[in-house]
N, C-alpha and C positions, 0 to 999 in steps of 0.2 A: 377673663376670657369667656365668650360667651358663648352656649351651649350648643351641639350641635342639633340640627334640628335629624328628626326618624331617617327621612329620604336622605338625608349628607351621610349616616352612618352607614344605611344601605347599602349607599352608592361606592362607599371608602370598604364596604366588606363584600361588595362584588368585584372593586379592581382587585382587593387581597383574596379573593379565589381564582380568578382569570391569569393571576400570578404565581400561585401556587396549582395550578391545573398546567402551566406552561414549564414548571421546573421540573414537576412530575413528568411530564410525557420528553419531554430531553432526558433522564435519569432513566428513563425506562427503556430509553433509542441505546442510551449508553451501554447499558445493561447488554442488550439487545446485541448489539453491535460484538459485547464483549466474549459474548457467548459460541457465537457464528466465530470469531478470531478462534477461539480456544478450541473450538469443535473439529476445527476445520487443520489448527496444530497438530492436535489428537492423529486427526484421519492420517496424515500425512507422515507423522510419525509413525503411525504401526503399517503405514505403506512400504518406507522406508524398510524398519527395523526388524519389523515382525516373521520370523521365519516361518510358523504352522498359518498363524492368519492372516498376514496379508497376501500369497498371490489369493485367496479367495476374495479378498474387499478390495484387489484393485479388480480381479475381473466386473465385480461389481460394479466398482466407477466405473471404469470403459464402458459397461454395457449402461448405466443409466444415467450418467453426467450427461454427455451428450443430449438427450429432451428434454434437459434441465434448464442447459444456455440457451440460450438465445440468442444472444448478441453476437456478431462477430467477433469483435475484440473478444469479450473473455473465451470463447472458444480456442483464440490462440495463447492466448492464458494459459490452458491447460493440455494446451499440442502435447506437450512432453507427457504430461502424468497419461493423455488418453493414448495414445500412439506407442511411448517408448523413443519417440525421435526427438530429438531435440524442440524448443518452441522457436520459428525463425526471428530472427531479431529485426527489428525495425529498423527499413533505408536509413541509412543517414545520408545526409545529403553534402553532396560534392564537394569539396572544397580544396583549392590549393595546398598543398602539403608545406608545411612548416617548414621554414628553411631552412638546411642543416648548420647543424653546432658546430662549431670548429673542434676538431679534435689535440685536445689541449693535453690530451695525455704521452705525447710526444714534446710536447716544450715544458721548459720550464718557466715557473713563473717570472723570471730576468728574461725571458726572452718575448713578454707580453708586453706592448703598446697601449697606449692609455686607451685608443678609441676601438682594440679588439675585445676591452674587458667591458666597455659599453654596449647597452645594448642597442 
């Protein structure tokens, strides 16, 4: 097999750091991600659970979540935690109502037809 030349090895130990700089910064997103998840558990737990500290750390949300979002959406994200009202839940959209079931709890099974047990 014949030798690599300088620049081939270069070139083979710059993609092996462009790939190793790219596993890092996903590992770090991870990380990242996972900490905000747990933080964010935390909070909502001693909102929840916490009798002496939390009405003081929800006033606190109330008062500074709100300049925090921005977006529409998550705002109604956290209707409930900032409000105390429920968050409204999203239209669903109209649709014909399923057709009712045959109420079978009056017959008995001898008294079912092949094409009522079909559906």
């Amino acid at each position: 097999m014949a030798k690599k030349t300088i620049a081939e090895r270069l070139a083979q130990l710059a993609a092996q750091k462009k790939t190793l700089q790219a596993r890092l910064a996903k590992q770090e997103r991870t990380q990242d991600t996972r900490r905000k998840v747990l933080l964010g558990a935390f909070l909502l737990h001693r909102l929840e659970n916490d009798r002496d500290f939390g009405p003081v750390l929800q006033e606190w949300v109330r008062r500074e979540l709100p300049g925090f979002l921005v977006r529409p959406d998550d705002k109604t994200l956290f209707a409930e935690l900032l409000t105390g009202a429920p968050a409204p839940s999203t239209p669903t959209p109209t649709a014909a109502p399923p057709p009712a079931s045959p109420d079978f709890s009056t017959l008995g099974l001898a008294d079912l037809t092949e094409t009522e047990l079909l559906p």
